[in-house]
N, C-alpha and C positions, 0 to 999 in steps of 0.2 A: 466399292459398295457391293455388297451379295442380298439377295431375297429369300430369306430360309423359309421352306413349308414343311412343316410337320403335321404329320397325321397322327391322333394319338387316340387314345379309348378316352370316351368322354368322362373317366371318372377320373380321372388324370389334370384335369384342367386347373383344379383351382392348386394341385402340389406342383404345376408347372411354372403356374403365374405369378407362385409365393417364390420359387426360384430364379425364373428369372429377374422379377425385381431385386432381389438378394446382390445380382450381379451387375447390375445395371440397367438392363432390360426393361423399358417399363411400357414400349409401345407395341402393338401389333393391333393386327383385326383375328376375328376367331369368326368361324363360319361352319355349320353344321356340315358333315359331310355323311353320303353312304360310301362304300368300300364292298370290293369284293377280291378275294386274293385266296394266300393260302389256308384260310381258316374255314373255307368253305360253306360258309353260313350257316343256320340253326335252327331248329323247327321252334316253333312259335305254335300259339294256341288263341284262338280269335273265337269266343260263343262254342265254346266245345269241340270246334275241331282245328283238328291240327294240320297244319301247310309250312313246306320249307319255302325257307327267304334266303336267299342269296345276296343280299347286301345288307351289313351291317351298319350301325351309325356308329360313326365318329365325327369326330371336332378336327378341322382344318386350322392350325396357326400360320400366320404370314407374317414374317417378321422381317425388318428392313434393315440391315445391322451397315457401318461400317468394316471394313477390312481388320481392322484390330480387335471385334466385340465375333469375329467370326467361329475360331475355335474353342473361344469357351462360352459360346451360345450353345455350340454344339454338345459340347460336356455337358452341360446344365440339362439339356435337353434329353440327350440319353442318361443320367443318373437319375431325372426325376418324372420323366415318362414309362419308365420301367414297372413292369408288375411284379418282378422278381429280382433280386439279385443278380439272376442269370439270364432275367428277359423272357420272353414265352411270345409263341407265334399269336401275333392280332397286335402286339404294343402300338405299333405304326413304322411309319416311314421318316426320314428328313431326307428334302432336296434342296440344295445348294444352288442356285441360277445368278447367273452375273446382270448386274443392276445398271446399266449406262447411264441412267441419268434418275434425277430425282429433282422435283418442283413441288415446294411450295404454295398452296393456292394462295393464302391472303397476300403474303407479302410478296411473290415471285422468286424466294430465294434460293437458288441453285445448287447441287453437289452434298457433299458429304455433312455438311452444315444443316443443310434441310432435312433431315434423317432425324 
């Protein structure tokens, strides 16, 4: 069992969510995120005057996959988080983290089943 997080541009959400269900994928949590990296942030305009921001907003995905849903979560996720064909700095990130266990609240039930 692996925990995929992806960070992606919020306008990206709903041609991800339409993907991965396409593939099976039909669970996660989504959770606003800000970010700062290479894209260096962007000046903004607040009642006329202008101030740079250094953290942009993006959307956090957590997805809980099985061992076999892991590399074509992966695919799904860079083909349809992409702004470009070629991709462009700010798309996001996916990290990959190994999952030891997994429970169920209502019923208790354990492992790869509970996912």
């Amino acid at each position: 069992m692996k925990l995929i997080l992806a960070v992606i541009q919020p306008t990206k959400l709903e041609a991800v969510q339409q993907a991965l269900a396409r593939i099976g994928v039909t669970r996660m949590s989504v959770a606003d995120a800000m970010g700062f990296a290479r894209q260096r942030g962007q000046i903004e305009s607040f009642r006329g005057a202008e101030y740079q921001t250094n953290l942009l907003r993006k959307v956090e995905l957590e997805i809980a996959v099985n061992d076999d849903f892991v590399e074509r979560t992966i695919e799904c996720l860079l083909q349809s988080a992409r702004s470009s064909h070629e991709g462009t700095i700010g798309d996001g990130k996916i990290f990959v983290l190994p999952m030891d266990e997994t429970v169920q609240i209502n019923d208790a039930q354990r492992g790869p089943s509970a996912i």
